[in-house]
C-alpha positions as CSV (number, residue, x, y, z in Angstrom):
1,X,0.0,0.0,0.0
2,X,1.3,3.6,-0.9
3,X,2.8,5.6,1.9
4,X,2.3,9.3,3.3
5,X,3.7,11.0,6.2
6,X,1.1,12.3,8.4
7,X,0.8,16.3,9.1
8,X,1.7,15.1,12.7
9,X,5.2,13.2,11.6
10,X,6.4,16.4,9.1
11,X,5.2,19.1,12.1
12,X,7.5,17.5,14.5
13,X,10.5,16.9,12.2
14,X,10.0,21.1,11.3
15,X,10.0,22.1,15.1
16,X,13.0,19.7,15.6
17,X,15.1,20.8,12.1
18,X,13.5,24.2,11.7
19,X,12.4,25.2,8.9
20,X,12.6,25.3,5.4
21,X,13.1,21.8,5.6
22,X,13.1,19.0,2.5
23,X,11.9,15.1,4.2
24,X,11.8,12.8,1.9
25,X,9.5,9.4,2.6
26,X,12.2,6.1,2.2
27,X,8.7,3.7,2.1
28,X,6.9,5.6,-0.8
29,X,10.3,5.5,-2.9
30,X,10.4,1.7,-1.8
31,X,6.3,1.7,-3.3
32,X,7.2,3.4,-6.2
33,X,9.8,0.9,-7.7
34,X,8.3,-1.6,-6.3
35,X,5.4,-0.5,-9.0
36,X,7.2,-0.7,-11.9
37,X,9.3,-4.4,-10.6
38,X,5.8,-5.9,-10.2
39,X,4.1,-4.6,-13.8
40,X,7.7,-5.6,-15.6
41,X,8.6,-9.4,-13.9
42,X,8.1,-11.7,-16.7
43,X,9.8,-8.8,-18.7
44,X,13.5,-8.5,-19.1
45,X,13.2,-5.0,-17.8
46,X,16.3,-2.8,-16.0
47,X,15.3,0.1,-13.8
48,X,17.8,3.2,-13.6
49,X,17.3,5.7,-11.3
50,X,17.7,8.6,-12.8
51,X,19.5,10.3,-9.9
52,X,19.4,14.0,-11.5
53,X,16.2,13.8,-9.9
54,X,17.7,13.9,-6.1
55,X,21.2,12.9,-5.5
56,X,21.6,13.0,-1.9
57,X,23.7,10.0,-0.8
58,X,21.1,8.8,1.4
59,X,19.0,8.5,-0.9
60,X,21.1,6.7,-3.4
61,X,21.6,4.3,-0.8
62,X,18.0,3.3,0.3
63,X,17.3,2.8,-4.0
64,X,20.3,1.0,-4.5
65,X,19.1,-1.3,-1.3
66,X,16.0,-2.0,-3.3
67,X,17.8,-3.7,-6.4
68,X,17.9,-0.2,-8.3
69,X,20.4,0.2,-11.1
70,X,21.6,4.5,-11.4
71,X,21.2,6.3,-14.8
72,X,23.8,9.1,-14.4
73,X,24.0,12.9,-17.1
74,X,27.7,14.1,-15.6
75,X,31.0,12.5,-15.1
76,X,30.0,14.0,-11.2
77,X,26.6,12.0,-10.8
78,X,28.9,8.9,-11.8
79,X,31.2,9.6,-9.2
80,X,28.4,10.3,-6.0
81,X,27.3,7.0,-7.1
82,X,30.4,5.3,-7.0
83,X,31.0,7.0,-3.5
84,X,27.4,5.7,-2.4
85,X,29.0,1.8,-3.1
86,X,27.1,1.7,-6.3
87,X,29.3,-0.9,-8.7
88,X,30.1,0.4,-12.0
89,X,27.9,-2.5,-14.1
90,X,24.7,-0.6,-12.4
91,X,25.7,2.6,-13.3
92,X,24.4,4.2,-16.7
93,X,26.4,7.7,-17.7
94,X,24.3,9.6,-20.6
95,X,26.6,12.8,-22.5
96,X,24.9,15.2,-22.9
97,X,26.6,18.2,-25.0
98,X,29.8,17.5,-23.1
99,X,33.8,17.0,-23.9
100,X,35.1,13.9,-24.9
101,X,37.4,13.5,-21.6
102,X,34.4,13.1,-19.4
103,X,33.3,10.6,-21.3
104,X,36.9,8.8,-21.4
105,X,36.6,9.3,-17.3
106,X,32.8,7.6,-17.3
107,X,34.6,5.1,-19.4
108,X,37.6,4.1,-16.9
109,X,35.1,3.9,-14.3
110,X,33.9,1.7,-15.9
111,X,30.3,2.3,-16.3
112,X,28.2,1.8,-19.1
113,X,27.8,4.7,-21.6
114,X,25.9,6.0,-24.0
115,X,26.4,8.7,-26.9
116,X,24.6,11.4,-28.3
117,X,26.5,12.8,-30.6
118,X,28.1,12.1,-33.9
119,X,31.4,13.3,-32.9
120,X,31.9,11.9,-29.7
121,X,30.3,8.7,-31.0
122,X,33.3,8.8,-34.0
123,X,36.5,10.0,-31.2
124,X,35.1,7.2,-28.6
125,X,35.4,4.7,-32.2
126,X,38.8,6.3,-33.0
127,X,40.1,5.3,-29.6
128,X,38.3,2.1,-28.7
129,X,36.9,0.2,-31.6
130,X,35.3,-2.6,-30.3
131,X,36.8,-3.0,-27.0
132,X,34.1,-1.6,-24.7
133,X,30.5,-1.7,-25.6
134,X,28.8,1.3,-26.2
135,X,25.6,3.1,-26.3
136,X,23.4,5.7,-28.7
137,X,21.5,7.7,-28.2
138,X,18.7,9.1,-30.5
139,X,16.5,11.6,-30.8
140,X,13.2,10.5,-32.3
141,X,11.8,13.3,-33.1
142,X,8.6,13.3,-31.1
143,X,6.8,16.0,-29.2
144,X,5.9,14.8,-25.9
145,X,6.0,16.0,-21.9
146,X,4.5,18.0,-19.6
147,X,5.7,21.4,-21.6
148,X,8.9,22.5,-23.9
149,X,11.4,22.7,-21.3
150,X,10.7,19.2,-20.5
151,X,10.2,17.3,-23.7
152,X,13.5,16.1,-25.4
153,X,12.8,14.5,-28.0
154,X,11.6,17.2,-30.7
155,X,12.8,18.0,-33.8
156,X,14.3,21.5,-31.9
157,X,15.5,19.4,-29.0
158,X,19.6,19.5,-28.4
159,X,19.3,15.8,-27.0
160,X,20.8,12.8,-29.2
161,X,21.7,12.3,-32.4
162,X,18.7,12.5,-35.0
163,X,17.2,9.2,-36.6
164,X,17.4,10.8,-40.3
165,X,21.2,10.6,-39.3
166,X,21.1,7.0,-39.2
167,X,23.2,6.3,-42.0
168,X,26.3,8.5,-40.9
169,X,26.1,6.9,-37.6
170,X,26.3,3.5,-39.3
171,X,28.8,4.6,-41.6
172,X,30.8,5.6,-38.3
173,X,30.1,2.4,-36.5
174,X,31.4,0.5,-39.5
175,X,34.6,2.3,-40.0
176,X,35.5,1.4,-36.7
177,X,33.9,-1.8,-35.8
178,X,32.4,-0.7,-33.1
179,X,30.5,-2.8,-30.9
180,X,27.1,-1.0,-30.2
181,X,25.1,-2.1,-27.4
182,X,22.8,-0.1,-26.6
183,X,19.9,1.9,-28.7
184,X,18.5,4.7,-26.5
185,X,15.5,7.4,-26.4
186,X,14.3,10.0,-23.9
187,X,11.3,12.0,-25.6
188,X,10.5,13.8,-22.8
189,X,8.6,13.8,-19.2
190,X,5.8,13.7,-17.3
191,X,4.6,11.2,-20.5
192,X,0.9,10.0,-19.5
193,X,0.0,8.4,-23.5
194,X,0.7,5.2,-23.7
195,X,0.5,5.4,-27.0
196,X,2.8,8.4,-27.7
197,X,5.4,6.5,-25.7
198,X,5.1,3.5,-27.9
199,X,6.1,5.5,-31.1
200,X,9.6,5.7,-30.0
201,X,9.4,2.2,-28.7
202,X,8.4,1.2,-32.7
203,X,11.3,3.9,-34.0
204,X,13.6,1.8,-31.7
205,X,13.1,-2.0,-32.6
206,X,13.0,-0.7,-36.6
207,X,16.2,1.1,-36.1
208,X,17.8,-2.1,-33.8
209,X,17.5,-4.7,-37.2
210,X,20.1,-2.1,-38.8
211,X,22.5,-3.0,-35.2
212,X,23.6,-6.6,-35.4
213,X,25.3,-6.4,-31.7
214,X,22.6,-4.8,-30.3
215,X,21.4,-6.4,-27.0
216,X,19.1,-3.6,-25.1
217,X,16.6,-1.0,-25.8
218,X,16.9,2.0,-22.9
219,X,13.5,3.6,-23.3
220,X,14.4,6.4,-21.2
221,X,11.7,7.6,-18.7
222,X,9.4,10.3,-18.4
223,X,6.2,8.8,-16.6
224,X,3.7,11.2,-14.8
225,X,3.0,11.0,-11.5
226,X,-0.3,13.0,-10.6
227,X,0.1,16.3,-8.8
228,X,-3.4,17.4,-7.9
229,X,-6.6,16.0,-7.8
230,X,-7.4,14.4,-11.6
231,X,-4.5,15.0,-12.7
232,X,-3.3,12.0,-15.2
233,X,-0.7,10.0,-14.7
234,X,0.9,7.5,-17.2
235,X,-0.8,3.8,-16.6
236,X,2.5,1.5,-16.1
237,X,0.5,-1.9,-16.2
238,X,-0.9,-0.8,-19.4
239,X,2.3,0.4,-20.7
240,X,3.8,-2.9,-20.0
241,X,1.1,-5.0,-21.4
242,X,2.1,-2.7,-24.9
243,X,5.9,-3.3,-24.4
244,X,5.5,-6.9,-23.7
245,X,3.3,-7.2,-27.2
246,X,5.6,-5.0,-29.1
247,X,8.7,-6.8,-28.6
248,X,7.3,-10.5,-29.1
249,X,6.2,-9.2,-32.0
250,X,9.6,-8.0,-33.2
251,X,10.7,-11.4,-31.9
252,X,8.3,-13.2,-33.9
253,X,9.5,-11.0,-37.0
254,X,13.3,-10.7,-36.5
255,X,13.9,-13.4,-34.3
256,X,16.1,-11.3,-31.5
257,X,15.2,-10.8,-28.5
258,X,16.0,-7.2,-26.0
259,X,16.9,-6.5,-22.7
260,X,14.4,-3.6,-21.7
261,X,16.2,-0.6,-19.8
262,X,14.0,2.1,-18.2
263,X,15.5,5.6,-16.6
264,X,12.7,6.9,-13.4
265,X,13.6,9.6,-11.5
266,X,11.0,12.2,-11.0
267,X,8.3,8.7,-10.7
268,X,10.8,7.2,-8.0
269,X,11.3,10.6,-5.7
270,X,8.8,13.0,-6.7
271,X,6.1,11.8,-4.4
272,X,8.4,11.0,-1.2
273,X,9.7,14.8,-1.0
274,X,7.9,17.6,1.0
275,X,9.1,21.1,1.5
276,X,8.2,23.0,4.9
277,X,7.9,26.7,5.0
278,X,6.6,29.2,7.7
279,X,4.8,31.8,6.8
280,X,6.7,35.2,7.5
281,X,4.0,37.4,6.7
282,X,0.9,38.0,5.5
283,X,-0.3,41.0,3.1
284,X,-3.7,42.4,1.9
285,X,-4.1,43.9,-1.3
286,X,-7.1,44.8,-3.3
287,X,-5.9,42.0,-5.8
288,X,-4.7,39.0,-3.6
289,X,-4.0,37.9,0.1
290,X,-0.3,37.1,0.2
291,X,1.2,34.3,2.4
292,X,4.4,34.8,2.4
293,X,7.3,31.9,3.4
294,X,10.4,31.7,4.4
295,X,11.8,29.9,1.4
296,X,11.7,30.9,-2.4
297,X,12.4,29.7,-5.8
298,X,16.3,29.4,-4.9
299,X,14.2,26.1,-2.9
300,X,11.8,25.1,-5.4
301,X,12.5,26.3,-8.5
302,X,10.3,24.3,-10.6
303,X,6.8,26.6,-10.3
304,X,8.6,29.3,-11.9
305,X,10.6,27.3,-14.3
306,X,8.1,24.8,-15.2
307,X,4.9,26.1,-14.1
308,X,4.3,23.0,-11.7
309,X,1.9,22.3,-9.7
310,X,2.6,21.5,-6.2
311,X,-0.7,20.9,-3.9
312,X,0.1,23.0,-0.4
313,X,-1.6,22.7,2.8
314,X,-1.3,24.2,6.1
315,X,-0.2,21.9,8.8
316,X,-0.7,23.8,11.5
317,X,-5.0,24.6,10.7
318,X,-5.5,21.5,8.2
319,X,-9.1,21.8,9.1
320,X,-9.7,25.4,8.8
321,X,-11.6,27.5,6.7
322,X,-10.4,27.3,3.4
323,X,-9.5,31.2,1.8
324,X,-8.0,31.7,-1.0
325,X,-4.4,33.2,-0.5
326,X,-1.3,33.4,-2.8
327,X,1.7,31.8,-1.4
328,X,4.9,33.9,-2.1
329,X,8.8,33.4,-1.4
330,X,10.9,36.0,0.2
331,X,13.8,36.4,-2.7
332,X,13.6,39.3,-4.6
333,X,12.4,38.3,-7.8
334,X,8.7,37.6,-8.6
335,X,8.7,33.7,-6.9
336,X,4.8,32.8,-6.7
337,X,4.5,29.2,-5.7
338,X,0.4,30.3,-6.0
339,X,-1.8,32.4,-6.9
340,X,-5.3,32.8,-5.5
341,X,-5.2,28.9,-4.6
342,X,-7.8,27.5,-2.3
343,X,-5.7,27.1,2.0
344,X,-7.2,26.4,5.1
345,X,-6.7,29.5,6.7
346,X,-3.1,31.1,7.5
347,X,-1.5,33.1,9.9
348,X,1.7,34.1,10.6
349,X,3.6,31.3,12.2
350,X,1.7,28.5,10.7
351,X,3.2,25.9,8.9
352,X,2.7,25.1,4.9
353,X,3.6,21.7,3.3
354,X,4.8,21.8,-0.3
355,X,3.8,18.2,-1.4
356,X,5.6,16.3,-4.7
357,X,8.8,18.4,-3.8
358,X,11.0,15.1,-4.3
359,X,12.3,15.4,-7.7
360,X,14.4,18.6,-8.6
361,X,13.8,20.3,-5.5
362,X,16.4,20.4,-3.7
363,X,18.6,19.2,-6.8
364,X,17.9,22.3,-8.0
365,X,18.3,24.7,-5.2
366,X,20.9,27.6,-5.0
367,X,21.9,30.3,-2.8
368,X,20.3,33.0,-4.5
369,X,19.9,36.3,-2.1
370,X,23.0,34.7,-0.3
371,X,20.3,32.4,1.7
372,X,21.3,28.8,2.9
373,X,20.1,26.3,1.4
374,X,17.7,24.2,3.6
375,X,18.0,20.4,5.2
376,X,17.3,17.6,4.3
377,X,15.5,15.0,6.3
378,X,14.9,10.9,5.1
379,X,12.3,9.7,7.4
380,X,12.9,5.6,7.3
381,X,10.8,2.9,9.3
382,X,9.2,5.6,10.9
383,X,12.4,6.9,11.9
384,X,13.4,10.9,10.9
385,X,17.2,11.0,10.0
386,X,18.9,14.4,9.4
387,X,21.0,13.6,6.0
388,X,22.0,17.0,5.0
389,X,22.4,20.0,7.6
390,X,20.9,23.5,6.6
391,X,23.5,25.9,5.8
392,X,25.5,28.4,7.7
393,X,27.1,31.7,6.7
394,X,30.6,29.7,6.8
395,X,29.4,27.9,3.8
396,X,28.1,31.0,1.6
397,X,32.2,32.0,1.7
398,X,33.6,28.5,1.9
399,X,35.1,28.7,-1.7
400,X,35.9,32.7,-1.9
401,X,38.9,34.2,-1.9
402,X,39.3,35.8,0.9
């Protein structure tokens, strides 16, 4: 059964840890792959965490407990996972616009690799041939996600190398001998068609008949998890129940069989994370009521940047009259987390809940305004653990010059 910590359980860890404070909920991340294990287990499907999503050791640790492999985008990710005990066989390192060193570092880790360009795909050739198994990736060239920012795999998009460039990236292959291992797509997040997703699965098994050492198919990741009441979220037992039929077909037809890989990260984390804020003030206007917090978007970037959604209640009057208020952050720039959304009643002092602030939260954070970045709290087996201490002026000049 899905997990939630109670108002109770985040109102004591925010008088203990003040506040803002991230806690992060170990059992829901331990529900949440256990979803997608259970759909996929007469499938020869892989799960990579995508650890973009929240990298905090910790964290790293309780996923990699549960039989989680790590899909990594910087030489840096690779290395926190290596430092969390993570072997290099369940590590995953996807380039991403970068130089050719990082990935000869990812490589001596290692780790596996994939690609996404044409001319790091021909210098990693140059220099390895077919000595270490390689992955590409492609861009399919499919619209999907939540909004622009967050879909990838567009005609416009900067990520992987396009599939109308399929015969220079055999022709590269070729002239080196390279042994390619991996075929992999990302078209975006927060993907709740089925169908849409399936198109790059069908662009992926065509494309695999032209790649004789081909053994896996990483379809990337980008399921939805639901943010507010209604909201959609992609069907994973239906989206298996495709997968499964697409590649026995392709068996049927071709005779080879594929290893399945799959990248979650906002699906494992999103739902475990909450952000705690006090409200600092509050302000009448003839256009809004303002609640405003003590933490921003140099916390929680992602209403601003994305226009998310995150649902917000007020822990310390859950039952109160609900008002409509718009909750504000105290940097100065325009950070509205809401705007005329429906609260139980606030005052100053209370205690609001940021809910779905797992997944590039945190990650994202910065010290904008020259203001700490907050804690972070795991709670596991009931049990609150401080796994990141709040910030003190010492750190804002820890790297300057001085």
């Amino acid at each position: 059964m899905s997990t939630s910590l109670s108002s109770e359980q985040l109102t004591e860890i925010a008088r203990e840890y003040g506040t803002p404070v991230y806690v992060y909920d170990a059992e829901k991340i331990t529900f949440q792959y256990h979803s997608l294990t259970h759909e996929f287990h007469d499938q020869p499907a892989r799960f990579f965490y995508a650890c973009k999503a929240l990298t905090n050791v910790h964290i790293l640790k309780h996923i990699y407990s549960l039989g989680a492999s790590f899909d990594c985008s910087s030489i840096n990710e690779v290395k926190i996972a290596r430092y969390a005990g993570i072997p290099a066989d369940k590590i995953l390192y996807t380039s991403n616009s970068i130089s050719f060193s990082e990935i000869e570092e990812a490589q001596a880790e290692g780790v596996h690799i994939n690609i996404d360009s044409l001319s790091n795909l021909d210098k990693f050739g140059r220099k390895y041939k077919n000595t270490y198994p390689v992955g590409i990736r492609l861009r399919p060239n499919i619209m999907a996600g939540g909004n622009l920012n967050i879909s990838t795999g567009h005609d416009k998009s900067k990520f992987g190398i396009p599939i109308n460039k399929i015969d220079e990236i055999l022709a590269v292959v070729h002239k080196h001998k390279m042994d390619i291992a991996v075929l992999h797509i990302h078209t975006g997040s927060e993907i709740s068609d089925v169908d849409l997703y399936m198109k790059g699965v069908d662009i992926l098994l065509e494309l695999a008949e032209k790649f004789p050492t081909v053994h896996t198919l990483d379809l990337g990741g980008g399921f939805k998890v639901p943010y507010k009441d209604g909201d959609s979220h992609t069907d994973i037992s239906l989206l298996a129940s495709a997968i499964k039929k697409a590649f026995a077909k392709a068996k049927a037809q071709t005779g080879r069989e594929y290893n399945i890989w799959f990248e979650p990260g906002k699906f494992m984390v999103s739902e475990c994370g909450y952000l705690i804020a006090s409200v600092t003030v509050l302000k009448e206007t003839s256009a809004t009521t303002f609640a405003g917090v003590d933490t921003g978007f140099n916390h929680l970037i992602r209403p601003m940047f994305y226009g998310a959604y995150h649902r917000i209640e007020n822990l310390s009057n859950p039952q109160g009259e609900t008002r409509k208020y718009s909750v504000v952050g105290n940097v100065c720039e325009t950070d509205t987390f809401a705007w005329e959304r429906d609260v139980a009643e606030i005052k100053e002092g209370d205690l609001l809940v940021f809910r779905n602030a797992g997944a590039y939260g945190m990650e994202m954070a910065s010290n904008f305004n020259s203001r700490f970045r907050p804690a972070e709290v795991m709670v596991k087996d009931g049990q609150p653990q401080l796994i990141r201490r709040r910030e003190t002026f010492d750190d804002l000049l820890r790297n300057q010059i001085i």
